[in-house]
N, C-alpha and C positions, 0 to 999 in steps of 0.2 A: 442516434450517436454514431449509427457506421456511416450512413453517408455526410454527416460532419468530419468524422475522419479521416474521409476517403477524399474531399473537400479541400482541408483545410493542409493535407500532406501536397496540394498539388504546385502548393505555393513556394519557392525554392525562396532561402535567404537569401536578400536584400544585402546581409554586410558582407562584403570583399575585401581579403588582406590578402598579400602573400605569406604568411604566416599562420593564417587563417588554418582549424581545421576544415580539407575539400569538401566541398558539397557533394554529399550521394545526391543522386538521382532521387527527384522526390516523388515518382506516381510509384505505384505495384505491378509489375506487370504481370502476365495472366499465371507464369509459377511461382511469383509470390500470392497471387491470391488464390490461387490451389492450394498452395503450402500451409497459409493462414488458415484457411477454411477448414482443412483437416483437424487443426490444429483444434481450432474452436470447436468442432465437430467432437473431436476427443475430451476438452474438457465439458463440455455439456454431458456427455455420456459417462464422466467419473462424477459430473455433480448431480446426476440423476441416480448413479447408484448410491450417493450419499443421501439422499434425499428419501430412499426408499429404506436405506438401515439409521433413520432417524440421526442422521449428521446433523441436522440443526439445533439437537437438544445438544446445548453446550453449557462453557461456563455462564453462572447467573440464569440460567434459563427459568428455573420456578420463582425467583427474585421478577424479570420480567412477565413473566406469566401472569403472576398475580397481578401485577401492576394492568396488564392489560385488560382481564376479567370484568374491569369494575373503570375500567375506564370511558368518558375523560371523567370521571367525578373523584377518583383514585390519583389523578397523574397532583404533582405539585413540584415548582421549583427546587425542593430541598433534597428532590431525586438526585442520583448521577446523570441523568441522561436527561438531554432535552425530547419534547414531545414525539419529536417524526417517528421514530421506533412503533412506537403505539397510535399514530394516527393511521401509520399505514398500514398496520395489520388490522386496523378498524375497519378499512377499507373491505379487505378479505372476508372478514368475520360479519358483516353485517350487508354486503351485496355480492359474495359470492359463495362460500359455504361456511354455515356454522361450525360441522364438523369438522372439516379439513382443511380451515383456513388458516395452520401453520405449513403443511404442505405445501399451496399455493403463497403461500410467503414468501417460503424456500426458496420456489421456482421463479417467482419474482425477483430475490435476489441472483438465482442464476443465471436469469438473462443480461438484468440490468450489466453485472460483473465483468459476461462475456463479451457484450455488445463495449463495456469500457476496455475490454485488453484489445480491440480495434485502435480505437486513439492511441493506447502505448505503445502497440503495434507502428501506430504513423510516427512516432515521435522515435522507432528505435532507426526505423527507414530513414528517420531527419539524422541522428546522430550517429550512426556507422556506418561507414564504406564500404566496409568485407564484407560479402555475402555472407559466407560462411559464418561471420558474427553475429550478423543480422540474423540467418535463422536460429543458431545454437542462442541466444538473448530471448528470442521470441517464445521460443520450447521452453525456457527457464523459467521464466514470470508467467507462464500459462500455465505450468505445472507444481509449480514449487509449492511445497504441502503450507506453509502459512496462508497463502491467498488461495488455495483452494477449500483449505477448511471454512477460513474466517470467510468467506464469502457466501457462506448458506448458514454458518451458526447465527442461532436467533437475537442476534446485539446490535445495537446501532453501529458498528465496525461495518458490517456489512454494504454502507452503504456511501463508505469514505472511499475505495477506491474510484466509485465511478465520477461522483461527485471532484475529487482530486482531478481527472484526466480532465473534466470539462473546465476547470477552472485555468488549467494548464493549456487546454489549448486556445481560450479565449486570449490568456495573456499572451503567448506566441501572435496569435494575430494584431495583438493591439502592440505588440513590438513590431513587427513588418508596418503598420499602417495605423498609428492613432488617432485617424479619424475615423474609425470604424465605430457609427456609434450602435450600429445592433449589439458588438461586441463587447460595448460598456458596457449597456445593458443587459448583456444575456450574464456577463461575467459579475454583476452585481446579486443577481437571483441565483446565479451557479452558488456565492458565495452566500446568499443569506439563506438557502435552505443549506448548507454545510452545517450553519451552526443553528439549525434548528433540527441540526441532527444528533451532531458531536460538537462538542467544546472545543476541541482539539483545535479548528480548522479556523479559532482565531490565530494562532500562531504562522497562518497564510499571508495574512492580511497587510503584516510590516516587507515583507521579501514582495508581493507584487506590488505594493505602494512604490516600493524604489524602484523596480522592473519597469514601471510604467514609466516613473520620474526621469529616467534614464532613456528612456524610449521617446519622451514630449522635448528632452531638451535636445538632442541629435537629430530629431527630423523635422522638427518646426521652428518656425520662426517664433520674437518672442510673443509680439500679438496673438498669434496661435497655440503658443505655447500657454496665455495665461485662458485663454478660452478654454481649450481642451485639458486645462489641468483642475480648471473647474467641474469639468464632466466628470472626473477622475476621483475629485475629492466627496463628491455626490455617490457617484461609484462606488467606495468604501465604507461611506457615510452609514447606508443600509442594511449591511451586514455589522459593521460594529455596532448600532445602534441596538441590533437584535441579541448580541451578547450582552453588553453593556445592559438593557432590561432583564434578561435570564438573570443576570449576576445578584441585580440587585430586589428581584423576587424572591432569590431565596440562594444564600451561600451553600450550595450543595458539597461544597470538599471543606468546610471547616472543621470537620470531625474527621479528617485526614491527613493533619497535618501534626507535626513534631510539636508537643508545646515547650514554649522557653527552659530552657535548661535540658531536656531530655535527651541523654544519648543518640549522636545518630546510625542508625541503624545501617541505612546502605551510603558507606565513605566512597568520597572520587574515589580513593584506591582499588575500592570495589570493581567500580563501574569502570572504571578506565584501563583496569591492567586485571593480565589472568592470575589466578593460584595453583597449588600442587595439585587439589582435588580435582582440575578439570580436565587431568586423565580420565577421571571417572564417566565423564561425559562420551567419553567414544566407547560406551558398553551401549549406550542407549536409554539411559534409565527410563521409566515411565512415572509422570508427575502423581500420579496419587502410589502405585504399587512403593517406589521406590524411595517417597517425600520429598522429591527435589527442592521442593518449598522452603524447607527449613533454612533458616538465615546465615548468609555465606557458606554455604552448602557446596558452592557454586560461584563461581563469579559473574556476574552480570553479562558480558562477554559469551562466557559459554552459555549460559541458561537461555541467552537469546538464537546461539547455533544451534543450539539442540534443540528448540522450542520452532526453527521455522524451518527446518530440513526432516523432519518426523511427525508422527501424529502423537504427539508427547501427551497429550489427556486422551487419546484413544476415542477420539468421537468418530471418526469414518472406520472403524474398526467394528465387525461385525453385533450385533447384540445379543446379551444374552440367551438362549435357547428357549425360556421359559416364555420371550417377548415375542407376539407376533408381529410381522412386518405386511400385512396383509390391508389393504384399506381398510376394511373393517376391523374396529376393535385397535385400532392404532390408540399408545398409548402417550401423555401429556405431562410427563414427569422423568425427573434427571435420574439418571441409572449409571449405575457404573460398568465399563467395557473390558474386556481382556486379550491380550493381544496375541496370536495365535506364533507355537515355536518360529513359523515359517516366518509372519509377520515381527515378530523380533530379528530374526537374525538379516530381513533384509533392511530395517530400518537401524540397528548397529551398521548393516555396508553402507547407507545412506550419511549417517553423522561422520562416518570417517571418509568418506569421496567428496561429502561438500564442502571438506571443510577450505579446498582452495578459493570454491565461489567467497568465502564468507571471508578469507583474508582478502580479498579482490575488495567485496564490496567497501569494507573499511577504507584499503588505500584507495579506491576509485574515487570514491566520496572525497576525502582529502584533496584528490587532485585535480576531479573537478572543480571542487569548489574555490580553487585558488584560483585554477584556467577561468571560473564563470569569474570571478572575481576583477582578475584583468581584462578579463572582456567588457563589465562593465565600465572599468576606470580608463580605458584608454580605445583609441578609436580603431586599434586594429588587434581586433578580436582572438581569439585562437580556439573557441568553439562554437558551432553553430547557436542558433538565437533556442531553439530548441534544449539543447540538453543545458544552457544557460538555466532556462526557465525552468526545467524539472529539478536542478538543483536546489536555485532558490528555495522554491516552496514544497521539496520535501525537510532539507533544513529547515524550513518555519514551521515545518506540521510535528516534526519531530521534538524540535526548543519547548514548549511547554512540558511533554514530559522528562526527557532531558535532564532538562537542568530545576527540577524539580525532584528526580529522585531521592536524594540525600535528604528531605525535606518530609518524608514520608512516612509516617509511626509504623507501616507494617509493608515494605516495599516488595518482600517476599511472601509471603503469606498472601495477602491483596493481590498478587501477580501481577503488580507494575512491572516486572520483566517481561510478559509474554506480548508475543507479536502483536496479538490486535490491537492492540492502543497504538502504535504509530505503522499498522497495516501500508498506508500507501507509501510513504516514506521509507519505511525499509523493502519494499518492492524495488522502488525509485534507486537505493543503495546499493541492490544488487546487479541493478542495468548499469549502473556507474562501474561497475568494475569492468564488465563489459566493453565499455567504452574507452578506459583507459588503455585497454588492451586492444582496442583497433587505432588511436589515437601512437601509443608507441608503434603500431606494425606498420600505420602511414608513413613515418619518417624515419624506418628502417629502408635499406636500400634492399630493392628489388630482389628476390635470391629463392634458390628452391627451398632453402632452407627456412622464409617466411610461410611461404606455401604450405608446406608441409607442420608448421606450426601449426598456422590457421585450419585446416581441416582437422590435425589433430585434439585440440582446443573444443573445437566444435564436435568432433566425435567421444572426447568426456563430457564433455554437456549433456548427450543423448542419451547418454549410461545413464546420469545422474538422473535426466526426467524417466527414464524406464522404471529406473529405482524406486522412485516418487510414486508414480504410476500403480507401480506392484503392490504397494502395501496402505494405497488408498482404496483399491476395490476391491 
């Protein structure tokens, strides 16, 4: 995946407008790939200390446990989760160690994770201009307590970020050039083990379908356009045909849903606008100590700030005393954690400093999506082919839960609001505020007083991953 990344960054966009957002510079030169390196270097070493105080025992973890024990003869459609969870711990567990093959799971997710923040790494170098963005973006989504938790807890989440950046950068290629047919094909298997992972990663499927469509009718002609939309339609074919059979094996969310008549539990109002309690939110609560769970508690809004800027379930927080952490004797069952004064009071400074990234991420999102929007419908773009593409299909990974909440018998209790259900998407939302905010500082006029923004910007950023940092290891 890095020298794909490294690869497939060196290919500058194709579309030219004057109105265009500029094109940075697309290779890394050797202090950004210092700078990267380090970076990657640092999160390997906080996921390694999570790895040894039992970070992967998360939520559901004895829920999948068991399932894996006895598998495949245990696994069945009626699950939440499609198979790959548990083929690939089968892998661990039966050719490399019986005992410690959640450990090496772990460590398989931490590779896989970090080798994917390279590709979003290429894709931040495609959509920002400001250095100083670029790096402050790049520390953010390598450090931010959601992706770094969820990327060693034992759930099939784990394996949506990497999976997301490949599918993401096959689409950027096959927008530069749709005749790329490795690219169909690598982008077809990207997408049919997605959903042989997670369900989610149908809601990819309608935003690169038009990403493509949009792509075949602007650079080919129409004989080639009905060829290569043939390849295209085959393309898709694959991965939906593999949902499409999971569905109809076995409805695994029917026992999730509101039946007819039943109050709904979490309203648009909820999810879309804040309440008086979520001052409460900038104390820090902790989801089991405090019950954040309990219904409108909370607004939807805050419970997702405080759930991806803290270790709100307390799993990279040290373990109990009585627990050894030693190879030997390592233990296979959910426990509860507690989170030390120091560790409190730095993860309250955490909820209340991030909370600028997280109004960012919302309007970035927004403005992206409109900017990708006219970029599609008109021929002179105004963001790169890049953060186009990241939009799209974090919006499609996002839409199934989404617009599904209100539709949920238990949305709170179930933790339909916590991060890992649309893990790469809300990654993706928070590079978007990013983005806006070098998108406005380009067509600001030149002044010390942008300068002095931009590094300032980028120097709260650094607070905020130290923060991060602090109260994961």
């Amino acid at each position: 995946m890095l020298s794909l990344a490294l690869d497939w960054i060196t290919h500058s966009n194709p579309l030219k407008a004057p109105l265009q957002m500029k094109s940075p510079s697309p290779p890394f030169n050797w202090k950004d790939l210092l700078y990267l390196t380090l970076l990657s270097i640092l999160a390997v070493v906080v996921g390694l200390r999570g790895i040894v105080r039992y970070g992967y025992i998360g939520q559901d973890f004895n829920y999948h446990y068991g399932i894996l024990l006895s598998y495949p003869q245990s696994f069945t459609f009626f699950l939440t989760n499609p198979p790959g969870l548990y083929w690939f711990t089968s892998l661990f567990r039966n050719h490399v160690s019986p005992d410690h093959f959640l450990e090496w799971t772990a460590l398989a997710f931490l590779v896989l994770n970090t080798l994917a923040l390279w590709g979003l790494y290429g894709f931040l170098w495609r959509g920002l201009v400001h250095w100083q963005l670029r790096y402050a973006a790049a520390a953010f989504v390598t450090f931010v307590p959601f992706r770094v938790i969820q990327s060693l807890v034992y759930a099939a989440d784990a394996f949506t970020i990497p999976i997301f950046v490949l599918a993401a950068v096959f689409s950027v290629r096959l927008m530069e050039n749709p005749r790329r047919i490795f690219s169909w094909a690598a982008l077809s298997l990207t997408l049919s083990a997605g959903m042989l992972c997670k369900y989610t990663f149908i809601g990819v499927l309608p935003p690169v379908a038009l990403l493509l469509l949009v792509a075949l009718g602007r650079q080919l002609p129409f004989g080639c356009f009905l060829r290569w939309g043939s390849v295209g339609v085959f393309t898709l074919a694959l991965p939906a045909g593999i949902f499409w059979s999971e569905v109809n094996q076995g409805n695994q969310l029917k026992g999730h849903w509101l039946a007819p008549g039943e109050p709904v539990v979490m309203r648009w109002s909820d999810i879309l606008t804040l309440q008086k309690s979520d001052w409460g939110i900038f104390s820090a609560p902790e989801y089991f100590r405090d019950e954040v769970y309990h219904d409108r508690k909370y607004s939807y809004m805050g419970l997702l700030h405080l759930a991806s800027v803290t270790d709100s379930q307390s799993y990279f927080q040290a373990p109990p005393p009585e627990l050894t952490t030693k190879w030997a004797g390592r233990v296979r069952n959910e426990f509860r954690r507690t989170r030390s004064a120091l560790s409190q009071t730095l993860q309250t400074w955490s909820v209340r400093w991030s909370l600028p990234f997280s109004i960012l991420a919302v309007t970035g999102t927004l403005f992206c999506g409109l900017l990708s929007l006219q970029s599609l419908l008109r021929s002179k773009p105004l963001l790169p082919d890049a953060v186009v593409v990241l939009t799209a299909l974090a919006v499609g990974f996002y839409a199934p839960i989404f617009l599904n909440l209100h539709r949920v018998g238990d949305p709170y209790g179930a933790g339909y609001w916590v991060p890992r259900l649309i893990l790469p998407a809300l990654l993706i939302f928070y590079a978007l505020g990013f983005v806006a905010v070098d998108f406005v500082c380009q067509h600001l006029p030149r002044s010390l007083a942008v300068k002095i923004f931009l590094f300032t910007f980028a120097g709260y950023t650094f607070v905020s991953c130290g923060l991060f940092v602090s109260f994961l290891v």
